[in-house]
C-alpha positions as CSV (number, residue, x, y, z in Angstrom):
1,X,73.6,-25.0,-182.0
2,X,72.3,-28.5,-179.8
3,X,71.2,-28.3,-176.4
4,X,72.6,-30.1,-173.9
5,X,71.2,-33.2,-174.3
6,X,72.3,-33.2,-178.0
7,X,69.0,-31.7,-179.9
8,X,69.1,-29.5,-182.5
9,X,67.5,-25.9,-180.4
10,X,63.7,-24.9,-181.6
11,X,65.0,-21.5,-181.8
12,X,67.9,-22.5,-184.0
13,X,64.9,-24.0,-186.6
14,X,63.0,-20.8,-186.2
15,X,65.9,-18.5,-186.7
16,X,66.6,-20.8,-190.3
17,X,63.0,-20.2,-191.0
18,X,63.1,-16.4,-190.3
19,X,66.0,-15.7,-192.2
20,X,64.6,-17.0,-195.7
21,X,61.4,-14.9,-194.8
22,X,61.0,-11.2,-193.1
23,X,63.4,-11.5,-190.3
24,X,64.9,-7.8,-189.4
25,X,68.0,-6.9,-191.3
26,X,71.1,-5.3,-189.8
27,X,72.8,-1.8,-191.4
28,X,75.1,-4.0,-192.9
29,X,72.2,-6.5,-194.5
30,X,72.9,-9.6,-192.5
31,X,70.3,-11.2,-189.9
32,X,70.2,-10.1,-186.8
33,X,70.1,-13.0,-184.3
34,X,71.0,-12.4,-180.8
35,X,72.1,-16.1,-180.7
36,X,74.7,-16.1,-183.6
37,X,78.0,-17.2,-183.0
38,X,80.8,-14.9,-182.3
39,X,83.1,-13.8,-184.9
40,X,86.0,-16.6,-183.3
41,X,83.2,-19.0,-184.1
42,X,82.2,-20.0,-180.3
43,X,78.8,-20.2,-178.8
44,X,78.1,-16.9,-176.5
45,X,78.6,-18.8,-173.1
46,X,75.9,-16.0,-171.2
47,X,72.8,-16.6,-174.1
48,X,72.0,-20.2,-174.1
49,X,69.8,-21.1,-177.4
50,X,66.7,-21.7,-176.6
51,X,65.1,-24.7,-176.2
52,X,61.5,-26.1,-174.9
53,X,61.0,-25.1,-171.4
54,X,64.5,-22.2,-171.4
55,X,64.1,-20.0,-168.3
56,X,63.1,-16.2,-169.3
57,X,64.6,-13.2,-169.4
58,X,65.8,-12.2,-165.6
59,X,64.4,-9.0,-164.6
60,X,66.0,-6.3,-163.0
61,X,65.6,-3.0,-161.4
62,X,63.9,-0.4,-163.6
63,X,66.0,2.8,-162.0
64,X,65.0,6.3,-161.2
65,X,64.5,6.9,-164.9
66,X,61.5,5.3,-166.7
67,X,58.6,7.9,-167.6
68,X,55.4,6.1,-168.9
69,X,53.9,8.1,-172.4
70,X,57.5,7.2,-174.5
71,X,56.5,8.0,-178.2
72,X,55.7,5.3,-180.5
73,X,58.8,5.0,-182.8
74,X,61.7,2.7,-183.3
75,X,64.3,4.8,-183.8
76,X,66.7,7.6,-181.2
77,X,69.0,7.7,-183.4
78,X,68.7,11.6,-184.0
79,X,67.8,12.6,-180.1
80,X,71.5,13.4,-180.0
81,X,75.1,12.8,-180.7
82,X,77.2,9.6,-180.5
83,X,78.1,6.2,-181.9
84,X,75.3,4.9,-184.1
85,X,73.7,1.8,-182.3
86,X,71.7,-0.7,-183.6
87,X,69.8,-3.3,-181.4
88,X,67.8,-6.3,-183.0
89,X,66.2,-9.8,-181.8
90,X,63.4,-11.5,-181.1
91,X,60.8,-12.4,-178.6
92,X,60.0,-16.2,-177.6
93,X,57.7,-17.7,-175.2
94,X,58.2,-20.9,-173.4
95,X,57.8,-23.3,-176.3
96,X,60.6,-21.2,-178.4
97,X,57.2,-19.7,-180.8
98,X,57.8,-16.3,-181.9
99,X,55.2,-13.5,-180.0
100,X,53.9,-10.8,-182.1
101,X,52.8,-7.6,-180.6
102,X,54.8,-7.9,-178.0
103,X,55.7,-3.9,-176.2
104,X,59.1,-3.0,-176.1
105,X,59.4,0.6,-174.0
106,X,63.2,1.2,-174.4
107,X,65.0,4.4,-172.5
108,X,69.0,4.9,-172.1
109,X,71.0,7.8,-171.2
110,X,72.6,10.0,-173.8
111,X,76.4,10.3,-175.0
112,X,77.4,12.1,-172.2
113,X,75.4,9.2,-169.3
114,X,72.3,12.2,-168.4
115,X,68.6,11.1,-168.6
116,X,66.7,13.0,-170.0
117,X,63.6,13.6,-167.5
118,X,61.7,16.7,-168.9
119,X,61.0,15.3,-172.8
120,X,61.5,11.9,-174.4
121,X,64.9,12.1,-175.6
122,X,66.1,8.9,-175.9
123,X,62.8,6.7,-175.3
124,X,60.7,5.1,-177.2
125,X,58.3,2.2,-177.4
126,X,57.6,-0.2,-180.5
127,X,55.8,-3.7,-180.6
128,X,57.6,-6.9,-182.2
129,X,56.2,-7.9,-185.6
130,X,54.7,-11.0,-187.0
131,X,57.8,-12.9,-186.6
132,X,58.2,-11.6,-182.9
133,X,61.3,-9.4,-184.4
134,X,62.0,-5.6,-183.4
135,X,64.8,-3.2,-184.1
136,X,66.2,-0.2,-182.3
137,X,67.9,2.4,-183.9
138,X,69.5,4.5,-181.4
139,X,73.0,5.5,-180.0
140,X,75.6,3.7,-177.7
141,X,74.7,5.4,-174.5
142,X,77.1,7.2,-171.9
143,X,78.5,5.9,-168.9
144,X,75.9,6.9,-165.7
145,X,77.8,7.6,-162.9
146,X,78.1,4.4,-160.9
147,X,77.1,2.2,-163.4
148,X,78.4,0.1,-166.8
149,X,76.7,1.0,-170.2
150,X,73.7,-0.4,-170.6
151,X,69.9,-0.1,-171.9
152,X,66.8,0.0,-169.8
153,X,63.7,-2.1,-171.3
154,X,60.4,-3.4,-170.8
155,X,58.5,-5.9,-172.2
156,X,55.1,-7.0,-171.8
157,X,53.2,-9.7,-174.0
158,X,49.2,-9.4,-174.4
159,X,47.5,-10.1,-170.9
160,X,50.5,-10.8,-169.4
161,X,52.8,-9.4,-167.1
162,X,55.4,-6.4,-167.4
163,X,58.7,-7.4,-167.5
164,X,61.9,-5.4,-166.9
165,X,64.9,-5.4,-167.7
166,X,68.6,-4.3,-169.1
167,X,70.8,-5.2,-171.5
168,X,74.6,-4.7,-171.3
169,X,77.1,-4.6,-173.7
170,X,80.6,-6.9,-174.0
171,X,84.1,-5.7,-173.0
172,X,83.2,-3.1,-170.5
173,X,85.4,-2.5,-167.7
174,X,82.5,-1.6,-165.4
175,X,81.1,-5.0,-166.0
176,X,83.2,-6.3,-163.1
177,X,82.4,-3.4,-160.6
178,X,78.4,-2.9,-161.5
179,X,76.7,-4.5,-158.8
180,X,73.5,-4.5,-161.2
181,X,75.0,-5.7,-163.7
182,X,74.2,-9.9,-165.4
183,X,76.2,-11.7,-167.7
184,X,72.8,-13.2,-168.6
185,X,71.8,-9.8,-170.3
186,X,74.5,-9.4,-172.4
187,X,74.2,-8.2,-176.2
188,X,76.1,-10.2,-178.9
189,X,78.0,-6.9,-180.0
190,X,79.7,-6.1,-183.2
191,X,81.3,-3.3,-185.3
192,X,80.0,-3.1,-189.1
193,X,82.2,0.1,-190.5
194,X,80.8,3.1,-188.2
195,X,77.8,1.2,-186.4
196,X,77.6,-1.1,-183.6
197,X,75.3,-3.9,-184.1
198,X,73.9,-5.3,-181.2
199,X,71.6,-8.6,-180.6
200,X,69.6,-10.1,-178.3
201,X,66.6,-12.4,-178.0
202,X,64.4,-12.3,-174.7
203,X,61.9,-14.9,-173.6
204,X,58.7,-14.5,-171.5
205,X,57.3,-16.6,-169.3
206,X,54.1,-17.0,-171.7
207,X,52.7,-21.0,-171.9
208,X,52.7,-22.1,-175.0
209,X,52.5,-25.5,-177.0
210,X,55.1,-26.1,-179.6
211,X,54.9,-26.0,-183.2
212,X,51.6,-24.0,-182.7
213,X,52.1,-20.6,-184.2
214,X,52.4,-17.4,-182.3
215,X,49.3,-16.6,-180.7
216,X,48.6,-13.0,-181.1
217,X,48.4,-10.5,-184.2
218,X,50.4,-7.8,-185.1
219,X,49.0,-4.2,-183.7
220,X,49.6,-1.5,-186.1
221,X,52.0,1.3,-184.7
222,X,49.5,4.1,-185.7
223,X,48.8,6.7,-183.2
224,X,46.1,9.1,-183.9
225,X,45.6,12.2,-182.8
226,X,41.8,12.6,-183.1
227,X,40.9,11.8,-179.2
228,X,38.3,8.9,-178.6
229,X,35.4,9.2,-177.0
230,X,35.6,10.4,-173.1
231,X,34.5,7.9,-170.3
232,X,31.0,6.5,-171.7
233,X,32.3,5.4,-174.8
234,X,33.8,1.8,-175.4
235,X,36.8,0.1,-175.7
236,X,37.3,-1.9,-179.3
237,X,40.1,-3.6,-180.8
238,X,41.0,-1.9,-184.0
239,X,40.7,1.3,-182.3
240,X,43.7,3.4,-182.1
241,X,44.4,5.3,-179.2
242,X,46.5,8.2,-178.2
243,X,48.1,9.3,-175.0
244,X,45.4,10.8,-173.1
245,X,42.5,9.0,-174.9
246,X,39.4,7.9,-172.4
247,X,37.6,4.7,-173.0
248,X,35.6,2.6,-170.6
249,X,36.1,-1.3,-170.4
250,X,33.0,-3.5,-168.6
251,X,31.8,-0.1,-167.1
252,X,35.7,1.1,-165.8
253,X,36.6,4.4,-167.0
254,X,40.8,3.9,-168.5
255,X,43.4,6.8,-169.3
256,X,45.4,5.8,-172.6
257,X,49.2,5.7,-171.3
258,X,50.6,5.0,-174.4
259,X,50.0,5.4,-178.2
260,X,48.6,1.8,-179.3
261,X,46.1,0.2,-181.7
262,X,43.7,-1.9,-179.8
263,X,43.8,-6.0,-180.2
264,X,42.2,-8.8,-178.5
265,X,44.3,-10.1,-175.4
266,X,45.3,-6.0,-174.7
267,X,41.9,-5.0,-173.1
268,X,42.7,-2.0,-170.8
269,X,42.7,-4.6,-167.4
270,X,44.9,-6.6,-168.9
271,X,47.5,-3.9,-169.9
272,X,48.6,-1.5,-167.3
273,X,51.7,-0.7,-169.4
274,X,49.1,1.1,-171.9
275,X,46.0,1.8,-169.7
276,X,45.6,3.5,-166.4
277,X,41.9,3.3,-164.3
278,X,41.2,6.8,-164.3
């Protein structure tokens, strides 16, 4: 699709590029690009492509709900009853480049719109891949008293900033009454047999030069359950830590908050998302 001012969109190039290689597949084995074009063949008016220098994601209020420690997993789909949901995109900086390793900490209400606030039902974390791609396998959540349906995220690149967010879904008469609610957050949405398939692609504010490639590696989603070494020991990328785990970092002691493996640019300062000064 072209910009405004005629060009052909470096994340239209990207997604061409992604889509003859390992880009995420939907249930029903097509791509999944948040940008596609709707099934009537016009351009989502709310999800601009992006292009060099496109504004990121808008944040928004992270409700009463979040619990830091989510499991690492990409899929909900079995916390509970309801429609099968799948939600798929990327991640882009500034330049339109892919980010790898990007965190993801997703949490929704259940079929019926209740949090659930003692366990993890219905939260999760997972980090994009090499082609800045994840997937969620979950369920269509409830309607929360108050509010339209929608999905609670966060997002935080290596060394930079947490950013959250929501995403909301098409059609829904609350849309108009939700005074939280975006337009700008809305999921391309469609129905493949019994499965929703929903699609979105956020961008962070992370500088980068275009047509370099994504700066950061992949982090293996391995948790361990063998603790590391109490406060004294030493923080390493390559390391992979557990909820709980200790490790010092230029002579702080850090609490693990999340299940991780350790890369350069994710040093415990830099990451409060997965590391808490003890």
């Amino acid at each position: 699709m072209p910009t405004p001012d005629g060009m052909i969109s470096r994340k239209t190039v990207l997604k061409a590029a992604a889509a003859l290689s390992a880009a995420p597949l939907l249930v029903g084995g097509g791509v999944a690009l948040a940008r596609d074009r709707i099934s009537s063949g016009e351009p989502l008016s709310f999800t601009p492509e992006c292009h060099d220098g496109d504004a990121p994601t808008i944040e928004q209020t992270e409700g009463p709900y979040f619990k830091p420690n989510s499991p690492l997993r990409s899929s909900m789909v079995n916390d509970g009853p309801g429609t099968h949901l799948v939600v798929s995109g990327y991640v882009f900086g500034r330049a339109c480049r892919p980010i790898s390793g990007v965190l993801l900490d997703f949490w929704q209400a259940d079929n019926d719109g209740d949090y659930d606030n003692v366990t993890y039902t219905f939260r999760g974390h997972q980090f994009t891949d090499a082609n800045g791609a994840y997937k969620l396998d979950t369920i269509v959540p409830g309607l929360y008293p108050g509010r339209t349906r929608h999905i609670h995220v966060k997002l935080q690149a290596p060394g930079r900033p947490i950013v959250t967010t929501q995403l909301y879904f098409p059609g829904e008469p609350r849309n108009s009454t939700d005074t939280i609610y975006d337009a700008r957050l809305l999921m391309n949405v469609r129905q493949n047999g019994p499965t929703r398939e929903g699609t979105f692609d956020f961008v962070l504010n992370v500088p980068q030069t275009p047509g370099t490639p994504s700066p950061t590696p992949t982090p293996t989603p391995t948790a361990t359950s063998t603790p590391t070494t109490p406060p004294g020991g030493t923080w390493a990328p390559g390391t992979s830590y557990g909820a709980g785990d200790r490790a010092t970092y230029s002579g702080v002691s850090y609490t693990c908050l999340q299940a991780h493996t350790a890369m350069v640019g994710w040093e415990p300062p830099n990451v409060p998302a997965l590391w808490k000064r003890s």
